[in-house]
PDB file of the backbone (N, CA, C, O) and the ligand in Angstrom, with CONECT records:
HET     ZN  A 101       1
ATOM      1  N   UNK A   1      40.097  51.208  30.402  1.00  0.00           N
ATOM      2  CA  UNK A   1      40.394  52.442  29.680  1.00  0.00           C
ATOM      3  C   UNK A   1      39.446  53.535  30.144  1.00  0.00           C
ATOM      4  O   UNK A   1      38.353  53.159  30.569  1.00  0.00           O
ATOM      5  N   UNK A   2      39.710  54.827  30.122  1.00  0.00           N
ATOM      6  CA  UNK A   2      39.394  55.819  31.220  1.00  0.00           C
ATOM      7  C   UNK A   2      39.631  56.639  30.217  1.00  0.00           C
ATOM      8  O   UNK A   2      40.654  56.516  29.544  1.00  0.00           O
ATOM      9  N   UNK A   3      38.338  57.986  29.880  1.00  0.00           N
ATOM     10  CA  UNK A   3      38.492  59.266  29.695  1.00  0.00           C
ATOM     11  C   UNK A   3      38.987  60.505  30.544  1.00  0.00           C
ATOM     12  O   UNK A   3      38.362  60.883  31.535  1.00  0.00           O
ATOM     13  N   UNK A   4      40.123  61.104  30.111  1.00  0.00           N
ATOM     14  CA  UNK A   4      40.771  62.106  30.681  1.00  0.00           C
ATOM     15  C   UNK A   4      40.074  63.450  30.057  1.00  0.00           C
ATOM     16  O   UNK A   4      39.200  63.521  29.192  1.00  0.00           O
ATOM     17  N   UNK A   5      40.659  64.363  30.685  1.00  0.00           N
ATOM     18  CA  UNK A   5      40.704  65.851  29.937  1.00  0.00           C
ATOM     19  C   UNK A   5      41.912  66.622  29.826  1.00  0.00           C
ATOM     20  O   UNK A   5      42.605  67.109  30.719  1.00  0.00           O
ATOM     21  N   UNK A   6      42.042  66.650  28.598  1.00  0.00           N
ATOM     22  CA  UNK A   6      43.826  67.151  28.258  1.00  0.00           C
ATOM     23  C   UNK A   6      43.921  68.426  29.150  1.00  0.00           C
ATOM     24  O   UNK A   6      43.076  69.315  29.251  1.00  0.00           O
ATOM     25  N   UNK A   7      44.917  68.344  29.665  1.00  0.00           N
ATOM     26  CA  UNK A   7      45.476  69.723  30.599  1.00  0.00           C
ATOM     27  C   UNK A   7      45.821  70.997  29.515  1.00  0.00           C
ATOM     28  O   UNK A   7      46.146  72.067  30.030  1.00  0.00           O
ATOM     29  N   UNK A   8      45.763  70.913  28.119  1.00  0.00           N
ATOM     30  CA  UNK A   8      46.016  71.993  27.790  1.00  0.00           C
ATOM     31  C   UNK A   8      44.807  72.554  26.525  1.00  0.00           C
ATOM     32  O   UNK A   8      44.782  73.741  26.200  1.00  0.00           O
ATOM     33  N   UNK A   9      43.784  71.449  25.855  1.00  0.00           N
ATOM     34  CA  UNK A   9      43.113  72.107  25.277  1.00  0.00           C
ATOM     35  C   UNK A   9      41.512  71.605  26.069  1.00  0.00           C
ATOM     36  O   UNK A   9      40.455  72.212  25.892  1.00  0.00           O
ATOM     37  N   UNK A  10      41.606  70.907  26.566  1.00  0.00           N
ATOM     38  CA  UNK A  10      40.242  70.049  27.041  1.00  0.00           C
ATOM     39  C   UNK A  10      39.545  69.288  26.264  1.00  0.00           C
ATOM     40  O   UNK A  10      38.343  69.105  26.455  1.00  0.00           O
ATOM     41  N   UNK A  11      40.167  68.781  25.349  1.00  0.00           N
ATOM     42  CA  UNK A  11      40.094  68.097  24.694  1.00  0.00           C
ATOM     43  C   UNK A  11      39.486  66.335  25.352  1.00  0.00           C
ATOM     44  O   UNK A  11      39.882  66.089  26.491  1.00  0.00           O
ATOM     45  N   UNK A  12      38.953  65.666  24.944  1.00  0.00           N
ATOM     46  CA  UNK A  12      38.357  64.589  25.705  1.00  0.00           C
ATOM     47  C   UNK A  12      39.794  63.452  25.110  1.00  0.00           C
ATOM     48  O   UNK A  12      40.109  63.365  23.924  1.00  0.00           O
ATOM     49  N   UNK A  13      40.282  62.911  25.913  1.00  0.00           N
ATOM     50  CA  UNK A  13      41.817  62.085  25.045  1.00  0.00           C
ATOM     51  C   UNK A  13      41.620  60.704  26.701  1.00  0.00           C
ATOM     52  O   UNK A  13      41.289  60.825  27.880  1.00  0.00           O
ATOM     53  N   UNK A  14      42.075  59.493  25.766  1.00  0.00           N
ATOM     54  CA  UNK A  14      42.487  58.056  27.051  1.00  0.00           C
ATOM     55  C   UNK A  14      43.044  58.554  27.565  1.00  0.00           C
ATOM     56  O   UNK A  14      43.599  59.628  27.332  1.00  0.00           O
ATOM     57  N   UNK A  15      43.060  57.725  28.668  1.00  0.00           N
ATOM     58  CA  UNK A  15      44.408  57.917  29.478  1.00  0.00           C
ATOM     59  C   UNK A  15      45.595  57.061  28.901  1.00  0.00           C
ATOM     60  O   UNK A  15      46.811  57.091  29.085  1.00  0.00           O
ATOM     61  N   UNK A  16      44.749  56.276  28.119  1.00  0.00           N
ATOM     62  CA  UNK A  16      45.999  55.115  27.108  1.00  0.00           C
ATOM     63  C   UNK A  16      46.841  56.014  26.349  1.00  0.00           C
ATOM     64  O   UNK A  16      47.972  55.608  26.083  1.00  0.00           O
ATOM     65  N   UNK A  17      46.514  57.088  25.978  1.00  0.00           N
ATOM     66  CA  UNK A  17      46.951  57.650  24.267  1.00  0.00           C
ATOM     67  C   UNK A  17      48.475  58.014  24.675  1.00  0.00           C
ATOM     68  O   UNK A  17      48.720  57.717  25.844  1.00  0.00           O
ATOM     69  N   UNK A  18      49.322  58.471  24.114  1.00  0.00           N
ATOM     70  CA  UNK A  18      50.420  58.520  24.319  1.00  0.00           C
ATOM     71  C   UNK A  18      50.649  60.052  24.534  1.00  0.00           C
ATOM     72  O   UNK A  18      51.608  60.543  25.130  1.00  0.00           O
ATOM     73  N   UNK A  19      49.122  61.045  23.674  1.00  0.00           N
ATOM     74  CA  UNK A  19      49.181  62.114  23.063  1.00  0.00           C
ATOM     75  C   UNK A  19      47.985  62.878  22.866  1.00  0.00           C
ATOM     76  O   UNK A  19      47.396  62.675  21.804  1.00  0.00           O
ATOM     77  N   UNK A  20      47.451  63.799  23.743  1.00  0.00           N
ATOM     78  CA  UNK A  20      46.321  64.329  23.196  1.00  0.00           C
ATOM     79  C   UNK A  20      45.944  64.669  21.737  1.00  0.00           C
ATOM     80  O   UNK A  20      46.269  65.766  21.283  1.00  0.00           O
ATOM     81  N   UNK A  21      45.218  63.702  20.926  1.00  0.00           N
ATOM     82  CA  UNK A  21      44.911  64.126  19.936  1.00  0.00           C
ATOM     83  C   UNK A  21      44.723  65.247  18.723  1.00  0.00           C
ATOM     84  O   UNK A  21      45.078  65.256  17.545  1.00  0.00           O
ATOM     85  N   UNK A  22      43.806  66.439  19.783  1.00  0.00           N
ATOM     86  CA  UNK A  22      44.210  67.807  18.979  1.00  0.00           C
ATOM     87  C   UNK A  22      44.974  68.367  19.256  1.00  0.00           C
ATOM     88  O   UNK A  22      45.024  69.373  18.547  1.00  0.00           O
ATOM     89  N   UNK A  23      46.281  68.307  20.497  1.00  0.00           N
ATOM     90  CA  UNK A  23      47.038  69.496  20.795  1.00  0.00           C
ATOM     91  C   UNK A  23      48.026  69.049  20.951  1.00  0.00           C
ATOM     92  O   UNK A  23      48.805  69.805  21.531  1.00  0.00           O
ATOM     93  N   UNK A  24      48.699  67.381  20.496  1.00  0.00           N
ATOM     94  CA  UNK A  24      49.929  66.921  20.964  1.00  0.00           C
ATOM     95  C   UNK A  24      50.593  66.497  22.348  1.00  0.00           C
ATOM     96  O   UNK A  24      51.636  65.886  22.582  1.00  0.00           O
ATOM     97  N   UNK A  25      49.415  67.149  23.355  1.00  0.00           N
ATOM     98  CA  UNK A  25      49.868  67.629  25.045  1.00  0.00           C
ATOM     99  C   UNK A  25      50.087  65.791  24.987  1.00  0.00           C
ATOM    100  O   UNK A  25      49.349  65.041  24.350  1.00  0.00           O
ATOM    101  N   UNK A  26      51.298  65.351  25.831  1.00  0.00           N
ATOM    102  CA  UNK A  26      51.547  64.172  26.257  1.00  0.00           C
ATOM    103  C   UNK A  26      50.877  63.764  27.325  1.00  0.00           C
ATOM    104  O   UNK A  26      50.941  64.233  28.462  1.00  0.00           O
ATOM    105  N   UNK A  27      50.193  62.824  26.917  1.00  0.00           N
ATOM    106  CA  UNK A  27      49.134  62.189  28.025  1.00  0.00           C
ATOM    107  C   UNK A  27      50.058  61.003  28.812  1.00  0.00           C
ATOM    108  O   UNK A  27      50.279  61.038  30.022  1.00  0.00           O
ATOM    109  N   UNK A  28      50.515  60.034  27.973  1.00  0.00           N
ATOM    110  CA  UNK A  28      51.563  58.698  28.474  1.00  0.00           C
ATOM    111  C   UNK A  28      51.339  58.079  29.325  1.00  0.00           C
ATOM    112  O   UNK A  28      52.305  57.709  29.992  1.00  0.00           O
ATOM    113  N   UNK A  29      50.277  57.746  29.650  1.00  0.00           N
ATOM    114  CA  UNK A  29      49.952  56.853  31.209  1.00  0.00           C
ATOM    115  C   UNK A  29      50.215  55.824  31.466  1.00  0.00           C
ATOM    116  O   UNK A  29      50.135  55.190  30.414  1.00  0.00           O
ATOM    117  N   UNK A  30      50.618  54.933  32.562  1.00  0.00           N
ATOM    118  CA  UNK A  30      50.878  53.990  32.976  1.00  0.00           C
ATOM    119  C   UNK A  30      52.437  53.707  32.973  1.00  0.00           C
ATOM    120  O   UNK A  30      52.895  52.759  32.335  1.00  0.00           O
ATOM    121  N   UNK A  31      53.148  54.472  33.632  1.00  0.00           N
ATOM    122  CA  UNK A  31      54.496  54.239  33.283  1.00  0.00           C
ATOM    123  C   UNK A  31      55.065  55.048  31.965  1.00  0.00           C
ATOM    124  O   UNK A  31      56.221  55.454  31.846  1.00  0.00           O
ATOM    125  N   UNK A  32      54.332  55.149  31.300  1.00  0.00           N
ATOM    126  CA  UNK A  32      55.276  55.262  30.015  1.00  0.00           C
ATOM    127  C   UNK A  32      56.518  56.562  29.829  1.00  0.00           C
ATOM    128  O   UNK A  32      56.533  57.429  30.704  1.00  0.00           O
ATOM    129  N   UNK A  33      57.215  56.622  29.035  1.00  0.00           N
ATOM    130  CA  UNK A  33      58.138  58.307  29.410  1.00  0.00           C
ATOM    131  C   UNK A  33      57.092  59.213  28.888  1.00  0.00           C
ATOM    132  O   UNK A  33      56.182  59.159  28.062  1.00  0.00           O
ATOM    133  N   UNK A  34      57.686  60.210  29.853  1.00  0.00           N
ATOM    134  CA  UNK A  34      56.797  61.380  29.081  1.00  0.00           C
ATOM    135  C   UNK A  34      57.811  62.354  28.283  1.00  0.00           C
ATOM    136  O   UNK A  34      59.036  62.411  28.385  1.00  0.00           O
ATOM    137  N   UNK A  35      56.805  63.220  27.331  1.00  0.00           N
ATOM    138  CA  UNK A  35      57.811  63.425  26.632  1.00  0.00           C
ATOM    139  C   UNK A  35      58.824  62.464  25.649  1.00  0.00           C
ATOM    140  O   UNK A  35      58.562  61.302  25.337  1.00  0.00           O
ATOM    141  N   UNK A  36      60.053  63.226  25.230  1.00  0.00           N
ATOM    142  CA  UNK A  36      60.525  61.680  24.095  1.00  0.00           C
ATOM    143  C   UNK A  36      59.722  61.441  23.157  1.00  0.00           C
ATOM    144  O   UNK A  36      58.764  62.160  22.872  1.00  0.00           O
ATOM    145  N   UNK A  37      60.019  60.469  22.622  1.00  0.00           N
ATOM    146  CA  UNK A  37      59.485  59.396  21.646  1.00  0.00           C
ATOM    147  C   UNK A  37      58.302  60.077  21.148  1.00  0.00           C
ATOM    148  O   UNK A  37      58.084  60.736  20.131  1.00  0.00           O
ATOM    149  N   UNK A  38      57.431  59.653  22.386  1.00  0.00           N
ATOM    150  CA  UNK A  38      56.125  59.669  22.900  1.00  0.00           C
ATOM    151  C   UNK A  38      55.534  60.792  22.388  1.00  0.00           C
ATOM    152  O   UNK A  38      54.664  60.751  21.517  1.00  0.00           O
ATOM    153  N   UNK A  39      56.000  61.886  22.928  1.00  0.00           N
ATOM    154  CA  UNK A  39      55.644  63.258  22.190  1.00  0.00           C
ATOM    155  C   UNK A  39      55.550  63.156  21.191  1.00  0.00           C
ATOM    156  O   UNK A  39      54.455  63.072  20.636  1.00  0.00           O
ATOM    157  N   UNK A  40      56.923  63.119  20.456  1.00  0.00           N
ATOM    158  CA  UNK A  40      56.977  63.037  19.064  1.00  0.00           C
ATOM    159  C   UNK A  40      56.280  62.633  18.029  1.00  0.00           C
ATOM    160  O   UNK A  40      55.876  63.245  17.039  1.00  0.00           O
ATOM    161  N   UNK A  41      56.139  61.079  18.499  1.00  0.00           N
ATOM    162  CA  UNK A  41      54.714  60.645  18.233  1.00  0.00           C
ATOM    163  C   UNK A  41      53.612  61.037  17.958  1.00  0.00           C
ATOM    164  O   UNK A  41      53.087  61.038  16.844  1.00  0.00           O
ATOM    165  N   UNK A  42      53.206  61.375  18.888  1.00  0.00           N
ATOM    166  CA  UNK A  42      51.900  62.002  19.717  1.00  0.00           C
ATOM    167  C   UNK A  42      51.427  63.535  18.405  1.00  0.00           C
ATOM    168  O   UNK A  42      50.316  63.743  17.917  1.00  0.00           O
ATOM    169  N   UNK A  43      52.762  64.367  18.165  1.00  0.00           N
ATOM    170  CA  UNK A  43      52.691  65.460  17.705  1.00  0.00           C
ATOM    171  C   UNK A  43      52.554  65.033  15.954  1.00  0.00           C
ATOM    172  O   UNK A  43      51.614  65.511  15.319  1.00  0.00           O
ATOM    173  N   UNK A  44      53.641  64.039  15.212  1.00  0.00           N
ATOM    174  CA  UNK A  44      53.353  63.629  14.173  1.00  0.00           C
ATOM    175  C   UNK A  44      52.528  62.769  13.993  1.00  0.00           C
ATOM    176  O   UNK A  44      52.042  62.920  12.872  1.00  0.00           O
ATOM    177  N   UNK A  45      52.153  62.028  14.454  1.00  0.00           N
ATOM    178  CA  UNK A  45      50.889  61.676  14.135  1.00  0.00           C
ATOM    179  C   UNK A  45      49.818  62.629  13.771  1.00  0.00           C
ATOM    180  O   UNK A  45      49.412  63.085  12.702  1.00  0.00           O
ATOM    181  N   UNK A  46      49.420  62.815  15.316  1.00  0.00           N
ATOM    182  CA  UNK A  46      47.960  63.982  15.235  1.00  0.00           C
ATOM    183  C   UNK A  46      46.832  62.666  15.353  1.00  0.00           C
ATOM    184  O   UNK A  46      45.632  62.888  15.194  1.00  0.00           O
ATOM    185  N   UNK A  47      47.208  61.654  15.568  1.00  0.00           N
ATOM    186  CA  UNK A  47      45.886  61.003  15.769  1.00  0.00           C
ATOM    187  C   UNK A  47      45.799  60.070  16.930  1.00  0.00           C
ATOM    188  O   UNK A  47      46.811  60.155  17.627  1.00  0.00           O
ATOM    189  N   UNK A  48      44.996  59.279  17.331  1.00  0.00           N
ATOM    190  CA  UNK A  48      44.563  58.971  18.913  1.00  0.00           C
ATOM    191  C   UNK A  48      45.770  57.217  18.134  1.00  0.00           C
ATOM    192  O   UNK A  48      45.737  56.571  17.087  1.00  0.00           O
ATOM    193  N   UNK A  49      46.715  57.155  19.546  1.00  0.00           N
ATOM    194  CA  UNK A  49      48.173  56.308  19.130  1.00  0.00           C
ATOM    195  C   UNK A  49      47.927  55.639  20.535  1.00  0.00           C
ATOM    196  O   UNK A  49      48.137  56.513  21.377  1.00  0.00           O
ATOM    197  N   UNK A  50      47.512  54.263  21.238  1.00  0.00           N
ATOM    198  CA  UNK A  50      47.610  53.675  22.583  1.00  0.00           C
ATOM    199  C   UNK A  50      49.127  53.191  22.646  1.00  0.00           C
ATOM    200  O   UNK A  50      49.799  52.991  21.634  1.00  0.00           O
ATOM    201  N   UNK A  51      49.586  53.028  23.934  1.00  0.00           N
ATOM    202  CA  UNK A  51      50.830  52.270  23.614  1.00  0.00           C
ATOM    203  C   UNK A  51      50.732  50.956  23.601  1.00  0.00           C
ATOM    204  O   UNK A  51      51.853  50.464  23.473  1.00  0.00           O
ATOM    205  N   UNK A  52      49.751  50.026  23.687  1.00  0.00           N
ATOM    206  CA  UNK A  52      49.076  49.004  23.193  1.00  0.00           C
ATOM    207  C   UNK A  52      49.560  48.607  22.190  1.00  0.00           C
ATOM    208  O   UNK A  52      50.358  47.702  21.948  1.00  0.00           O
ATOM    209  N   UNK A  53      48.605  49.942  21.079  1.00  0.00           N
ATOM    210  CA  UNK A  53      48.583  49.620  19.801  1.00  0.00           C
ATOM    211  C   UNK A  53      49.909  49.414  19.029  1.00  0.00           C
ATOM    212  O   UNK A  53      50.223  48.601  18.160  1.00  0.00           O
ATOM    213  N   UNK A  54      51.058  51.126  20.060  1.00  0.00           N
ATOM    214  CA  UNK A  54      52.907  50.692  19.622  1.00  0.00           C
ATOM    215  C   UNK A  54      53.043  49.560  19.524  1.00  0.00           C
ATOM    216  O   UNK A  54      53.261  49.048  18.426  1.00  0.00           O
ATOM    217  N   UNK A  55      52.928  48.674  20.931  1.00  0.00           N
ATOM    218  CA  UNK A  55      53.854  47.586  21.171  1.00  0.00           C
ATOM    219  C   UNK A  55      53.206  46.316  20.007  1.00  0.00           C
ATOM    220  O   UNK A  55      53.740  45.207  19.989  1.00  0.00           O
ATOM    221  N   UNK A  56      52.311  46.563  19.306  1.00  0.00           N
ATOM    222  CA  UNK A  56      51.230  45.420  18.558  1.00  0.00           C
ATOM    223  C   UNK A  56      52.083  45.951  17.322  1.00  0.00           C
ATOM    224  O   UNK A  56      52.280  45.031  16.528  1.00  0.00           O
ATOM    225  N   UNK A  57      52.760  47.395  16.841  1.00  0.00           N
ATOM    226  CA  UNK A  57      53.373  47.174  15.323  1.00  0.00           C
ATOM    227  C   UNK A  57      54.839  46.856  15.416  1.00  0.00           C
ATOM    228  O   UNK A  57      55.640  46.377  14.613  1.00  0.00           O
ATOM    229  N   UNK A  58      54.941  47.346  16.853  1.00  0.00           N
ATOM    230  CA  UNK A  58      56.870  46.689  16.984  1.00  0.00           C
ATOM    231  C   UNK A  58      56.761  45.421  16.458  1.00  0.00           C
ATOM    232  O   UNK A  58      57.350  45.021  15.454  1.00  0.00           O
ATOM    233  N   UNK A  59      55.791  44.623  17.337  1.00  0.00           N
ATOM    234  CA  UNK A  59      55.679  43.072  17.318  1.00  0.00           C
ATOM    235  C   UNK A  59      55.472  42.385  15.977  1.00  0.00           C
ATOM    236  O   UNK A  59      56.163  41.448  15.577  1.00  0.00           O
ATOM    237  N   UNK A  60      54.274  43.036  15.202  1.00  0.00           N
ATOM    238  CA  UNK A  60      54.803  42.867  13.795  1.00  0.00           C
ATOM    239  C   UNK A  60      55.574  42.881  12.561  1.00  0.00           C
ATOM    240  O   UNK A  60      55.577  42.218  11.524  1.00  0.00           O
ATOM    241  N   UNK A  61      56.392  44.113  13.151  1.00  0.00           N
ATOM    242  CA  UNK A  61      57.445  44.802  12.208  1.00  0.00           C
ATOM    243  C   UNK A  61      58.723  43.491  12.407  1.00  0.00           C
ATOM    244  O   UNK A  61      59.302  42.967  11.456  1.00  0.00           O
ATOM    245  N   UNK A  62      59.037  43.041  14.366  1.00  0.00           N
ATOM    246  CA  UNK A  62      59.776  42.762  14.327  1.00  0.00           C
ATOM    247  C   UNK A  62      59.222  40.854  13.493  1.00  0.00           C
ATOM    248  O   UNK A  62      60.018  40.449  12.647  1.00  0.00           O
ATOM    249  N   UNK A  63      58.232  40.105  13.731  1.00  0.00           N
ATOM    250  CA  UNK A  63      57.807  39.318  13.521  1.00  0.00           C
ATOM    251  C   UNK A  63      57.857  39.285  12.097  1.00  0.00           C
ATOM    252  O   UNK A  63      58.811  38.554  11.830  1.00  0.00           O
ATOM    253  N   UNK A  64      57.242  39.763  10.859  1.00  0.00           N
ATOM    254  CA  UNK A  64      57.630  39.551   9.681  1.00  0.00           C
ATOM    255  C   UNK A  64      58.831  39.908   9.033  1.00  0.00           C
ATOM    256  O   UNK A  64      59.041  39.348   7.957  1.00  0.00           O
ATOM    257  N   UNK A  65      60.010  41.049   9.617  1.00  0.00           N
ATOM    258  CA  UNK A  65      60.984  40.707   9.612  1.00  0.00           C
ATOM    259  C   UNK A  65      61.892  39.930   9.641  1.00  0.00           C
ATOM    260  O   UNK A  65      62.896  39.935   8.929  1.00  0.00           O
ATOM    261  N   UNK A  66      61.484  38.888  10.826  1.00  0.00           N
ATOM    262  CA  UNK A  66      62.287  37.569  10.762  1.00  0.00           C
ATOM    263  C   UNK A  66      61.837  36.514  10.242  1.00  0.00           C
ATOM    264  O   UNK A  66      62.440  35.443  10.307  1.00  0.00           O
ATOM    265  N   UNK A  67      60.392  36.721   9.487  1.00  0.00           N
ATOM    266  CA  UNK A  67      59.808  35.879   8.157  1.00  0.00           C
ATOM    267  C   UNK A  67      60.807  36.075   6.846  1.00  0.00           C
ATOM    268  O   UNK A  67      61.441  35.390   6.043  1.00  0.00           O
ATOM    269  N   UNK A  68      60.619  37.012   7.058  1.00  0.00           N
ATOM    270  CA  UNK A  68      61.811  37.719   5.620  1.00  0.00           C
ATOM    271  C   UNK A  68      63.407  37.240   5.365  1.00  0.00           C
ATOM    272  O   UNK A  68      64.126  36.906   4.424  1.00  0.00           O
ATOM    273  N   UNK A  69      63.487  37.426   6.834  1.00  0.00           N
ATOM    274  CA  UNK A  69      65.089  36.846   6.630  1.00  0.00           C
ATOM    275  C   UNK A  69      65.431  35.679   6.675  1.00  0.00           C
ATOM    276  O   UNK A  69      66.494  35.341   6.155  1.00  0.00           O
ATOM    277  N   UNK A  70      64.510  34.660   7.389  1.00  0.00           N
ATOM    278  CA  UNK A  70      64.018  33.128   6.695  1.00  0.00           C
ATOM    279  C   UNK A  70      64.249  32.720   5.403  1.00  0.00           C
ATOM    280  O   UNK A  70      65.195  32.089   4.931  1.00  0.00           O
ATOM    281  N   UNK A  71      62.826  33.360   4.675  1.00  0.00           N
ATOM    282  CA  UNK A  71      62.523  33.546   3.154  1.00  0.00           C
ATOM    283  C   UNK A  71      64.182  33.674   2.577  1.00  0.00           C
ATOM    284  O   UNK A  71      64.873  32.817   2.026  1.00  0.00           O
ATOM    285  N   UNK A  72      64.480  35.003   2.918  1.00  0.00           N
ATOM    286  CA  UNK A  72      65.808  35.448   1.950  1.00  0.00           C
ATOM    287  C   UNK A  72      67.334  34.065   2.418  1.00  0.00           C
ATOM    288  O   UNK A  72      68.028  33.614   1.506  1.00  0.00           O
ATOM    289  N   UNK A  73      67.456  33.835   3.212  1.00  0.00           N
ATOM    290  CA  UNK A  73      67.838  33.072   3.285  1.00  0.00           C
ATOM    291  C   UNK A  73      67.646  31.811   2.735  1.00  0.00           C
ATOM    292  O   UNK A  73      68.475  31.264   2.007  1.00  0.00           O
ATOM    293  N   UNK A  74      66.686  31.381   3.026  1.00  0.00           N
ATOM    294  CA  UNK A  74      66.236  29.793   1.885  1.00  0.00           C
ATOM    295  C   UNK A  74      66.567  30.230   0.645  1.00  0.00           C
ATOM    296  O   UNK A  74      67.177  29.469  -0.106  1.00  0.00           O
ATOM    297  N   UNK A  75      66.322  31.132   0.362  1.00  0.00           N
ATOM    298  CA  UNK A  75      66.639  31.365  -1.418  1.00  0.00           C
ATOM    299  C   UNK A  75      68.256  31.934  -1.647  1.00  0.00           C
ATOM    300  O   UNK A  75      68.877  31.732  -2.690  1.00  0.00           O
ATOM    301  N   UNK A  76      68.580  32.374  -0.954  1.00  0.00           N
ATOM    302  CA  UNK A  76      70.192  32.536  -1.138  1.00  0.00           C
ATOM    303  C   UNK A  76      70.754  31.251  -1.076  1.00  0.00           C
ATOM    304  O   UNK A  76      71.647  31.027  -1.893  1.00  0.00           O
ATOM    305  N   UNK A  77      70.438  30.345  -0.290  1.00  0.00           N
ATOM    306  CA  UNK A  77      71.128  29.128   0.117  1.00  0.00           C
ATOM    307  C   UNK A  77      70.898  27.681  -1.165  1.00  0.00           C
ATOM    308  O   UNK A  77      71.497  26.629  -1.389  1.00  0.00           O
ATOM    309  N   UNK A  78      69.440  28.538  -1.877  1.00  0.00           N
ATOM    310  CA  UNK A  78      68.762  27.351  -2.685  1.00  0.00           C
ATOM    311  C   UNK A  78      69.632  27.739  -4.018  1.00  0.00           C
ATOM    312  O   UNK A  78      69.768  26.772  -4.768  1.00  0.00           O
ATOM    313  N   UNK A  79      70.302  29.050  -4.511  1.00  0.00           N
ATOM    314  CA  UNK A  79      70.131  29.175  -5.534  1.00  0.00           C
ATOM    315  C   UNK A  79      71.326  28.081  -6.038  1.00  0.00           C
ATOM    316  O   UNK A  79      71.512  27.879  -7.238  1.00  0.00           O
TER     317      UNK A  79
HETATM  318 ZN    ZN A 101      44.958  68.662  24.009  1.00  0.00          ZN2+
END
C-alpha cells in the first residue's frame, strides 16, 4: 500500500482507496472502474473505502445471507 496525492485537492489518499477522501476525486487503483460505483461510493461515503475492504462486506453480506436462508428454512420446514 502506497501514498498518493489526489490530483485535485492534494490531499494525501492510498492508492487502494476507491476515492479521495476529502474531495471524492476517484483514485481506483489496480484495475478497478473508474468512475461508476466507485465514485459514488467514494463521494457518499466521504471516508477512506479500500476495495479490499468492498470485497470483505460483499463476502459477508453474501455469507450470512445464506446463514439466514438456512435458518429460515429449517424453521419453515420444522413448523
Ligand atoms: Zn482530493
Amino acid at each position: 500500500m502506497a501514498l498518493m496525492t489526489c490530483p485535485e485537492c492534494s490531499h494525501r489518499v492510498s492508492d487502494k482507496a476507491l476515492a479521495c477522501p476529502s474531495c471524492g476525486y476517484p483514485i481506483a487503483g489496480d484495475g478497478a472502474p473508474r468512475g461508476g460505483v466507485a465514485h459514488v461510493v467514494g463521494r457518499v461515503a466521504g471516508t477512506w473505502l479500500s476495495v479490499s475492504a468492498l470485497e470483505n462486506i460483499v463476502i459477508a453480506i453474501v455469507f450470512f445471507g445464506g446463514i439466514a436462508a438456512v435458518l429460515i428454512t429449517l424453521i419453515l420446514v420444522n413448523r
